[in-house]
C-alpha positions in Angstrom: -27.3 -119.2 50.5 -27.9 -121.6 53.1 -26.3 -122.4 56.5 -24.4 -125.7 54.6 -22.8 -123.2 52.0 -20.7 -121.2 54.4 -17.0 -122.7 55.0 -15.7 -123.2 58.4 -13.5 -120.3 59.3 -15.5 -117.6 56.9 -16.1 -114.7 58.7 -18.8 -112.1 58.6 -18.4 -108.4 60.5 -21.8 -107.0 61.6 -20.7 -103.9 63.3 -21.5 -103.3 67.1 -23.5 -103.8 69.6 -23.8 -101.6 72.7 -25.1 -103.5 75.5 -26.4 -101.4 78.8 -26.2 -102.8 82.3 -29.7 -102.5 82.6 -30.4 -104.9 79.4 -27.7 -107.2 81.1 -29.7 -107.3 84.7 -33.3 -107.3 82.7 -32.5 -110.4 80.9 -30.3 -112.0 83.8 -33.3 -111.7 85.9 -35.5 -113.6 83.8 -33.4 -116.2 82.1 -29.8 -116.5 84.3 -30.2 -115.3 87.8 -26.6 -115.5 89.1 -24.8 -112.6 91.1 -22.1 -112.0 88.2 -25.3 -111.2 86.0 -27.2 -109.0 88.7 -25.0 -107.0 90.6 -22.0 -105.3 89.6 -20.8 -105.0 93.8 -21.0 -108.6 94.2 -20.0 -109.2 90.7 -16.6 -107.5 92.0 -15.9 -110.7 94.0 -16.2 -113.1 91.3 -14.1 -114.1 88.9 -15.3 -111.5 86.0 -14.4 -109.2 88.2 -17.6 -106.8 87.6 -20.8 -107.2 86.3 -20.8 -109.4 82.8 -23.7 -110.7 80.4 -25.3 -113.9 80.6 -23.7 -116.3 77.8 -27.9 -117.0 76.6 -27.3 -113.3 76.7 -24.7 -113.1 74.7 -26.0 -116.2 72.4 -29.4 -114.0 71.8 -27.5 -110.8 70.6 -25.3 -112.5 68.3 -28.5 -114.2 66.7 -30.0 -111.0 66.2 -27.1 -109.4 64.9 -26.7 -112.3 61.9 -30.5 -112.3 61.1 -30.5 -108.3 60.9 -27.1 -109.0 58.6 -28.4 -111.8 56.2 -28.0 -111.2 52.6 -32.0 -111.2 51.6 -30.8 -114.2 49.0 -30.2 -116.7 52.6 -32.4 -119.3 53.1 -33.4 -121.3 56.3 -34.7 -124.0 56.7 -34.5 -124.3 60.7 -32.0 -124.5 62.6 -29.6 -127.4 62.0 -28.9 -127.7 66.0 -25.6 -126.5 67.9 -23.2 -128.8 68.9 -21.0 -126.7 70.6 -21.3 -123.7 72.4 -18.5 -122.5 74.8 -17.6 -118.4 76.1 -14.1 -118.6 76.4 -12.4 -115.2 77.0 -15.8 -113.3 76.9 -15.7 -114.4 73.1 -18.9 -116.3 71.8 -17.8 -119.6 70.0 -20.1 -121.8 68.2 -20.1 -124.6 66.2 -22.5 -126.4 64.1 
């Protein structure tokens, strides 16, 4: 299967993923450095209320959660581009 072959609105579970504060500060720190992604004190103030993960973050662990869930039978032939990415709700949408 490739990426054309799935049908908009086909869903796929790949289980869970825990994510620790200190993975959500280690990657803020290199890729997002904004207090909502750094500190949970001053993440209290904003409007997440605590400490949250970057949406790259967030973008980065759903990729490795669909590669480590491919069927071996999917093929790739790059990616076709994104055309829409938006966190609404601390729920990852994307479309392509």
């Amino acid at each position: 299967m490739y990426f054309e072959d799935y049908q908009p609105g086909q869903t796929s579970r790949f289980g869970a993923y825990l994510v620790t504060e200190s993975e959500i500060i280690e990657f803020a720190s290199k890729y997002d450095p904004q207090y909502f992604h750094l500190d949970d004190e001053a993440a209290k103030n904003s409007l997440f209320g605590g400490l949250c993960a970057s949406g790259w973050h967030t973008s980065a662990m759903f990729m490795r959660m669909l590669i480590d869930n491919l069927p071996e039978e999917h093929g790739s032939l790059g990616s076709p581009g994104i055309n829409n990415l938006k966190c609404l709700n601390t729920k990852l949408k994307m479309t392509a």
